[in-house]
Backbone as a ProteinNet text record, in pm:
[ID]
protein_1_A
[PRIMARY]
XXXXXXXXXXXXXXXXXXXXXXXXXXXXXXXXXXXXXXXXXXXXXXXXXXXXXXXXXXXXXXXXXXXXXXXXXXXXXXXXXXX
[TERTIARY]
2419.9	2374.5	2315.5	2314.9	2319.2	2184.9	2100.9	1969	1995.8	2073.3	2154.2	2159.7	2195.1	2218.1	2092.3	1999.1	1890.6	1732.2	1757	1648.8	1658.2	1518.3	1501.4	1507.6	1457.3	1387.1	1306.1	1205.9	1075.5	1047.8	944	943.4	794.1	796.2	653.4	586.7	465.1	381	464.9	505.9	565.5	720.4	742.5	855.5	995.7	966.7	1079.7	1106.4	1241.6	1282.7	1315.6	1236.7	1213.6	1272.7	1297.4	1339.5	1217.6	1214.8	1118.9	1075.7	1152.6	1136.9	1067	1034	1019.8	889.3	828.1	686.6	616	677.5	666.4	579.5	648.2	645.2	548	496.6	396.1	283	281.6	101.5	107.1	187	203.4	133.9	175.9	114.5	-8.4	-66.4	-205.7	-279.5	-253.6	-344.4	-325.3	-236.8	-268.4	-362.9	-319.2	-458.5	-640.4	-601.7	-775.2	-811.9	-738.8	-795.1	-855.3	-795.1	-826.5	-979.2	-1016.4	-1129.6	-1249.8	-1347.2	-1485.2	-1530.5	-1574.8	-1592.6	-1652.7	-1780.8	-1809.7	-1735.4	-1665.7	-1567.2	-1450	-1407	-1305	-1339.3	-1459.8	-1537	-1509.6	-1561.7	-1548.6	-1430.7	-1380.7	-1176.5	-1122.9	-1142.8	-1047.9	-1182	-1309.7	-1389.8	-1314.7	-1318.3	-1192.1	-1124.9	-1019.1	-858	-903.3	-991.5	-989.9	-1006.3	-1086.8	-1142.5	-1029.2	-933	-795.4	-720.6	-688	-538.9	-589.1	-731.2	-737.3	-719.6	-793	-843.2	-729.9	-629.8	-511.9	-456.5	-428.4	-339.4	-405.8	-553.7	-651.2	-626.9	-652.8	-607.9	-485	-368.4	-283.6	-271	-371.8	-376.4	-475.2	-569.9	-662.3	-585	-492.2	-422.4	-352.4	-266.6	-191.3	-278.3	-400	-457.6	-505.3	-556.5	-551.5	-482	-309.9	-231	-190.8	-215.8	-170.3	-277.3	-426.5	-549.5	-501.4	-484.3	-394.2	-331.8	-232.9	-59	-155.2	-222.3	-262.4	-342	-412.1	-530.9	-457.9	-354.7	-254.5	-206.6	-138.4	-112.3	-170.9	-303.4	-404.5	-416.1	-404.6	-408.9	-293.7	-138.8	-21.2	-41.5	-16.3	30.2	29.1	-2.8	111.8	247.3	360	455	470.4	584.8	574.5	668.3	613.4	700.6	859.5
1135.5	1012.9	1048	977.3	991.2	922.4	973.4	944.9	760.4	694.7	571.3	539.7	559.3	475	444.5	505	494.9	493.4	490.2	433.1	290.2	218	84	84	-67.3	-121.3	-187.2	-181.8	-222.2	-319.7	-377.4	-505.5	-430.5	-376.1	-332.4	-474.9	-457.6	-578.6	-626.1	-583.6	-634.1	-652	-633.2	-737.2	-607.4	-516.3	-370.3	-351.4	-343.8	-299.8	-142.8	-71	68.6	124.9	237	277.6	281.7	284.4	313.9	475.8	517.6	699	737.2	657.6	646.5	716.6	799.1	828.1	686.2	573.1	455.2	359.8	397.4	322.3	393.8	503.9	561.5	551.3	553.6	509.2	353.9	268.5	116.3	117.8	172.9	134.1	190.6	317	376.4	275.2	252.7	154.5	16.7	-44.8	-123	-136.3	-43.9	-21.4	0.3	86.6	122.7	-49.4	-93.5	-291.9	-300.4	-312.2	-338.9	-317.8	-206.5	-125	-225.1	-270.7	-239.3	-168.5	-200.2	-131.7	13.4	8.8	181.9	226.9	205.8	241.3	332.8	242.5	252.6	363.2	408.3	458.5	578.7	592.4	721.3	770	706.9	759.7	822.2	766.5	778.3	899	917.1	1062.3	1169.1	1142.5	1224.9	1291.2	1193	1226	1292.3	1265.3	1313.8	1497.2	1538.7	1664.9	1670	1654.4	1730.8	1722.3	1583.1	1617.3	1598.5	1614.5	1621.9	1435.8	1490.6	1341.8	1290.7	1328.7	1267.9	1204.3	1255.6	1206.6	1102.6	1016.2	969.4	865.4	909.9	786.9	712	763.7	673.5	619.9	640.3	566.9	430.9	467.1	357.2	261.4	296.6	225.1	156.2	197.5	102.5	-10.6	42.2	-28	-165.4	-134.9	-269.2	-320.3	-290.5	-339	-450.6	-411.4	-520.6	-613.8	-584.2	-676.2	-786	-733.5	-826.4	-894.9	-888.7	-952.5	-1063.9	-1012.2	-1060.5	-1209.9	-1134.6	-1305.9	-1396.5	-1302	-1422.1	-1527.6	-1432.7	-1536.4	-1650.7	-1638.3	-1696.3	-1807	-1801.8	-1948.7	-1961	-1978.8	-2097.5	-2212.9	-2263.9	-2391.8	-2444.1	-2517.4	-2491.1	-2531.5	-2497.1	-2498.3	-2637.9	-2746.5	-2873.1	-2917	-2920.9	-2940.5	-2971
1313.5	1250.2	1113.5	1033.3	875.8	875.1	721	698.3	702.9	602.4	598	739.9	825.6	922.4	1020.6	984	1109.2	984	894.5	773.4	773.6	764.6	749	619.6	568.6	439.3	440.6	340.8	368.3	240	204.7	115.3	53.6	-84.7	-110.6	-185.2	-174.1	-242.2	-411.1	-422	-559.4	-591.8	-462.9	-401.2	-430.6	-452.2	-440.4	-328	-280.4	-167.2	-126.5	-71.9	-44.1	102.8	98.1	252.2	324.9	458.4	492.7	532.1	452.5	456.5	345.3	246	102.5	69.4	-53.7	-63.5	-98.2	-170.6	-209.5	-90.4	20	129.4	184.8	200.8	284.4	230.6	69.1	52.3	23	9.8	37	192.2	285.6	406	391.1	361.3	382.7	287.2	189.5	79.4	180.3	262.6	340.6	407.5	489.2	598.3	540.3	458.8	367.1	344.7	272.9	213.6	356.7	484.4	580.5	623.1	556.3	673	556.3	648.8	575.3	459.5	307.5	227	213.1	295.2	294.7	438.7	484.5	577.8	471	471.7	304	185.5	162.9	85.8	111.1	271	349.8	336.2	349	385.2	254.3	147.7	39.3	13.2	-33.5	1.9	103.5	189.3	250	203	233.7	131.7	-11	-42.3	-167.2	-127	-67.2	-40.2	-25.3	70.8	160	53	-11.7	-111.9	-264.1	-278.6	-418.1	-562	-609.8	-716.3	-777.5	-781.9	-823.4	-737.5	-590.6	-498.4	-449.3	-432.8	-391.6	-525.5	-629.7	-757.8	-735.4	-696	-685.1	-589.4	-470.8	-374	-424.3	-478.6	-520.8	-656.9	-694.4	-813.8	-725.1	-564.1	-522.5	-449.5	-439.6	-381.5	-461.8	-599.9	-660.8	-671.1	-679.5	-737.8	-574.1	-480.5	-376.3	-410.4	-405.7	-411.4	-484	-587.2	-706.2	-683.5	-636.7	-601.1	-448.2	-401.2	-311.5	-348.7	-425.8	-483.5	-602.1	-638.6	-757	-638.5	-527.4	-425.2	-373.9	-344.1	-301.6	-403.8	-487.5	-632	-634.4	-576	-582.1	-486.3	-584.4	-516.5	-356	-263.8	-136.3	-136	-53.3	-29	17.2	-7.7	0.6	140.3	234.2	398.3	320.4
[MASK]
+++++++++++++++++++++++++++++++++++++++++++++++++++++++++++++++++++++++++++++++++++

């Protein structure tokens, strides 16, 4: 079986369609989950990560992380959808 045949696709916050094997797709989900946690919850974690993978790899986790926040609260101010 071929990488193609048993790889999904995934929908990132800014509407790119990614494999789900993708590096794209794996801190899209971890920056998911972090929004999730409690702020000094959240705090803790990415402190963490930072020790293990270092201030760069931890920045672009926190850049994806605004960038959903974002996409998220633009959402939050449309319109509603009209039945």
């Amino acid at each position: 079986m071929t990488e193609a045949e048993w790889t999904k696709t995934a929908v990132l916050h800014d509407g790119r369609v990614v494999s789900t094997m993708s590096e794209e797709w794996k801190i899209e989900c971890e920056a998911r989950y972090l929004l999730r946690m409690p702020l000094q919850q959240r705090r803790h974690a990415l402190e963490r990560r930072e020790q293990i993978r270092g201030v760069k790899s931890v920045e672009k986790l926190r850049e994806r992380m605004k960038a959903i926040h974002a996409a998220r609260k633009a959402r939050a101010h449309l319109p509603p959808m009209p039945p």
